[in-house]
N, C-alpha and C positions, 0 to 999 in steps of 0.2 A: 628339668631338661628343656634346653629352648626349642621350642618347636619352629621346624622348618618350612619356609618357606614354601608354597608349590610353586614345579615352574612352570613356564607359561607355554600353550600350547602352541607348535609351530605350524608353517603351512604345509611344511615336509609331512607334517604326521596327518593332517588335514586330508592330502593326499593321497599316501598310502589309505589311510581309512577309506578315503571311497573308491582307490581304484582309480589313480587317474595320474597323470605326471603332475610337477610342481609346477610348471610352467602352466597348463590346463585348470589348477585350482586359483592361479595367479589370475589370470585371464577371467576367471568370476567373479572376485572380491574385488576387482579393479571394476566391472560393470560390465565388462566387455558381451557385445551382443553376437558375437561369432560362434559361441557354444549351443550345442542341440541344447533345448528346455531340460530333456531328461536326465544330461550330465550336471546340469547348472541344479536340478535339485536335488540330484545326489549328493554335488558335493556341498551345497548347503547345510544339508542333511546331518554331513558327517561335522561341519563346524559346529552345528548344535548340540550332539551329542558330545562332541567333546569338548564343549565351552571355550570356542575359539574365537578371539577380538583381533581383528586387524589393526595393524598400529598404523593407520594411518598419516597421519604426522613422520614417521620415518619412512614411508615408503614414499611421502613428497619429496623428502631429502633425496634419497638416492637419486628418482627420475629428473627431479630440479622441474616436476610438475605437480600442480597440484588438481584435485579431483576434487576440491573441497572449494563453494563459493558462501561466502555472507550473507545477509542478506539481513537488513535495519530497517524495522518500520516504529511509527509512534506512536501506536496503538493497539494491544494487542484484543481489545474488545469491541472493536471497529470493524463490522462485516466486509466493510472494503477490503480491509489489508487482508482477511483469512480468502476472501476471494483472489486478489491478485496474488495470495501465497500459492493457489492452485496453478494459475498460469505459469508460474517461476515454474512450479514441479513441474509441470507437464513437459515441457519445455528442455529443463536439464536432465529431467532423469532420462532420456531418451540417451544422451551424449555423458552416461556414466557421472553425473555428478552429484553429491551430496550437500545439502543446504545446512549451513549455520545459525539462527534465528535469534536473531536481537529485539530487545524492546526498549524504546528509549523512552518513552512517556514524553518528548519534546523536551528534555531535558539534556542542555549541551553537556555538560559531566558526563550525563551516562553516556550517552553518545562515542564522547570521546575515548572512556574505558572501553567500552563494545567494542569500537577500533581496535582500540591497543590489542585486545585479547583473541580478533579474529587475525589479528599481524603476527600474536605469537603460534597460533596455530596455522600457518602459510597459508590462507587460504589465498585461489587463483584469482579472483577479483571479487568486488561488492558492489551488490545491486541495494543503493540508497535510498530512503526517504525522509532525506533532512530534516532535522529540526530546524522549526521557525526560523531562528536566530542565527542559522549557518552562518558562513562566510569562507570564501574560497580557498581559506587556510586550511578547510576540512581536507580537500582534494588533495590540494598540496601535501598535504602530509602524505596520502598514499601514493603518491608519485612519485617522492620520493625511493618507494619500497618496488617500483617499478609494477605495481597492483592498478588493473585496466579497476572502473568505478563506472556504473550507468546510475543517474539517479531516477525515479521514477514520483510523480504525482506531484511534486513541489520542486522549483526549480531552485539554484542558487545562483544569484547574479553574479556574471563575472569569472563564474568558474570555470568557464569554455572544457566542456565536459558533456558526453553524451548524454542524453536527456530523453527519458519515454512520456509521455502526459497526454491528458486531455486538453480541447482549447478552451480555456477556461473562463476567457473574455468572451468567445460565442456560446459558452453556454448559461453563460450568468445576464448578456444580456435577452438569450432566448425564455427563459423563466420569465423574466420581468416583463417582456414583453407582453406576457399569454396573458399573466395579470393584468397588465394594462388591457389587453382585447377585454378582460370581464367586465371595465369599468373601472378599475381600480385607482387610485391616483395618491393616496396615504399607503406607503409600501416600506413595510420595515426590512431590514439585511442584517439576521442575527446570527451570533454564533461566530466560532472559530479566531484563530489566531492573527491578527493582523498584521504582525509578522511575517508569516508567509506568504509568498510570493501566490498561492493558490488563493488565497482571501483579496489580495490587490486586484487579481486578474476578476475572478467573477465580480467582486464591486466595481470595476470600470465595467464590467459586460451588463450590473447593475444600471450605472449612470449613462454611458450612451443608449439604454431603452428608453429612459426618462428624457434625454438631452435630442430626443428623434422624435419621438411623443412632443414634445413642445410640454413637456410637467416639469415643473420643479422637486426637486427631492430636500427631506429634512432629514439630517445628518446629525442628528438627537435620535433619530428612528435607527440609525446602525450601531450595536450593540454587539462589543467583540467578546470572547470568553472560550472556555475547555469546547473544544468539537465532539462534545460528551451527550446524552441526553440528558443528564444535571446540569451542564451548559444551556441545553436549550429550554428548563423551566426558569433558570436563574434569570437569562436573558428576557422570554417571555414575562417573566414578574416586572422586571422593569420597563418595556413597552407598554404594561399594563397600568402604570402610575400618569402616564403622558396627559398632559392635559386635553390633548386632539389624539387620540388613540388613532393605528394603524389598521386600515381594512384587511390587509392582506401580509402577509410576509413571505422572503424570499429566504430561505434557510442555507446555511455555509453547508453543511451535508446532510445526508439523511438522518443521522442518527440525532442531530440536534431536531430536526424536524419530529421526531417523536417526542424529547421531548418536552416541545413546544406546545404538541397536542394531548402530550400528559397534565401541564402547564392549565393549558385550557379546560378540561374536566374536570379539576380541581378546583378550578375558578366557578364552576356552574355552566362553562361556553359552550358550546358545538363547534369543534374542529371544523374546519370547511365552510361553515355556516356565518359562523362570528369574526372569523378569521379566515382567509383562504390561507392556503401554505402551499408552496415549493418547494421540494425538496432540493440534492443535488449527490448524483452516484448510482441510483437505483441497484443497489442493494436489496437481495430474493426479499427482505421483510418487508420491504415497501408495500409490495400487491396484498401484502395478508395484513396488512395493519389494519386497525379500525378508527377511519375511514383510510380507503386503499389512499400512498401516498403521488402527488403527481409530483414529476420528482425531473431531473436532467439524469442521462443513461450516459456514464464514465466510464463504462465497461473496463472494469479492473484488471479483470482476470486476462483479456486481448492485452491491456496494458501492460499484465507482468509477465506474461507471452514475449513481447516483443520485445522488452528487456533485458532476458536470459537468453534469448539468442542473438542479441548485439553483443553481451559480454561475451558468449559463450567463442563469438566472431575475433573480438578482442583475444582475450585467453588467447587462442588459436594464431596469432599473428596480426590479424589485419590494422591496418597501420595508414589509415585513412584520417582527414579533420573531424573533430567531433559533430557527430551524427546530434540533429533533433527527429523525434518522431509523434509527433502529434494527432492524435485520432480526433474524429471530431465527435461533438455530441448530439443525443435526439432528448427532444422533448416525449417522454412518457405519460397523455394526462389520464389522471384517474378521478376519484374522488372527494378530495380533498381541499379542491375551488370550485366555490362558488361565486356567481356576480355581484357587484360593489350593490348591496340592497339600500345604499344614502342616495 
């Protein structure tokens, strides 16, 4: 005998179970903040017990709104991105919304399926973090589906498209700078994708410290690769073969910065000592590294703050030219520079 399917539990029965109209159990699983605490965990209460899923995908259909935003980063092992994922939450969970989480490893394919698949599930916009190799076709495509899109941290030229970031030209050439007050004038710029529009901007913030300084820079000493900490031993092995080695380095993010200084304890160096290093993000690991990291402060988590609530703004109607919003950075020194000892 074929066994029957069970059906599936309604918000009617939801309802009755805790005592409450369908309308009042609607108004919870939708997020709404209008409900006393005590009904909203009653009737949670009673979803539990009787293993109740919102279908949400059909309850978009019906309202022709969605409660549900995207949300594409390139890393999901990147303390940046799990911080600036706090900002996004804080942010929408306020105003009823649930996040979709993509990871594209900077790979345009995934990228593009992660798309398609947060388009088959309506979701009401997506807050981006391009990969490297974007191009404005990206946006386009959700423009198409009439889907508002903020990018955040990496921009796309051309895209004319709201944009959240740090400024990435003052805080790359503020690092090099500080280097340069130590003495420094052999200055490597390792790590990450040159692709991105984030790597151009700090290496010009790079070259006009050098180009203000009156130093010339060696462009053998910039070493692109994964914004991994495998990245930044791979890169660091090859600054290491240079026939005029670098005093100092200026790291694409933090996480290459470690490990740069992984790099170097395997070498026999002393982080700081043998090498100054910079990071860029200040990311919580920075302080507790060993040696603490001195790093540029991207403040993520403000940045993915400010993102969900320009989309959140979008979604909502607002119907303005595309918004940039750029924070600016600080120099956090710690540890990990020391003065040019040649």
């Amino acid at each position: 005998m074929k066994r029957q399917k069970p059906r599936r539990v309604t918000l009617q029965q939801v309802a009755e179970h805790a005592g409450v109209s369908r309308a009042t159990a609607s108004l919870i699983v939708r997020g709404s903040t209008s409900i006393s605490e005590a009904t909203r965990k009653k009737v949670l209460e009673s979803m539990r017990e009787l293993g109740y899923v919102y279908d949400r995908v059909a309850a978009n259909l019906r309202s022709q709104h969605s409660s549900t935003v995207g949300l594409l980063i390139t890393e999901l092992d990147n303390p940046f991105f799990s911080e600036l994922l706090v900002g996004v939450h804080q942010s929408l969970d306020k105003d009823g919304y649930s996040v979709i989480l993509g990871t594209t490893f900077d790979l345009m394919d995934k990228q593009d399926a992660l798309l398609s698949t947060m388009l088959e599930y309506r979701v009401g916009g997506v807050i981006l973090s391009p990969v490297s190799k974007s191009t404005p076709k990206v946006i386009e495509g959700l423009r198409k589906w009439d889907i508002p899109v903020v990018l955040v941290a990496k921009d796309i030229p051309g895209a004319h498209c709201d944009y959240v970031g740090i400024d990435n030209v003052s805080g790359g050439k503020m690092a090099v700078e500080h280097l340069i007050g130590l003495g420094h004038t052999r200055i490597a710029f390792l790590g990450g994708p040159a692709d991105s529009t984030a790597w151009k901007d700090r290496n010009r913030g790079y070259q006009l410290a050098h180009q203000e300084a009156g130093i010339a820079f060696d462009t053998s000493l910039w070493v692109e690769g994964p914004a991994t900490t495998q990245g930044g031993v791979e890169a660091l092995r090859k600054i290491l073969t240079s026939p005029n080695p670098p005093t100092a380095a200026f790291c694409y993010n933090d996480v290459v910065s470690f490990g740069v200084m992984h790099g170097l304890k395997e070498a026999g160096l002393v982080p700081g000592k043998d090498l100054a290093i910079v990071g860029f993000d200040n990311i919580k690991e920075a302080a507790i590294y060993n040696p603490s990291l001195t790093t540029i402060a991207a403040t993520p988590q403000l940045v993915g703050a400010h993102a969900a609530d320009l989309l959140h703004q979008r979604i909502k109607g607002l119907d303005e030219p595309p918004k940039r919003i750029i924070l600016q950075p600080e120099l956090v020194v710690r540890e990990s520079c020391s003065p040019d000892a040649g």
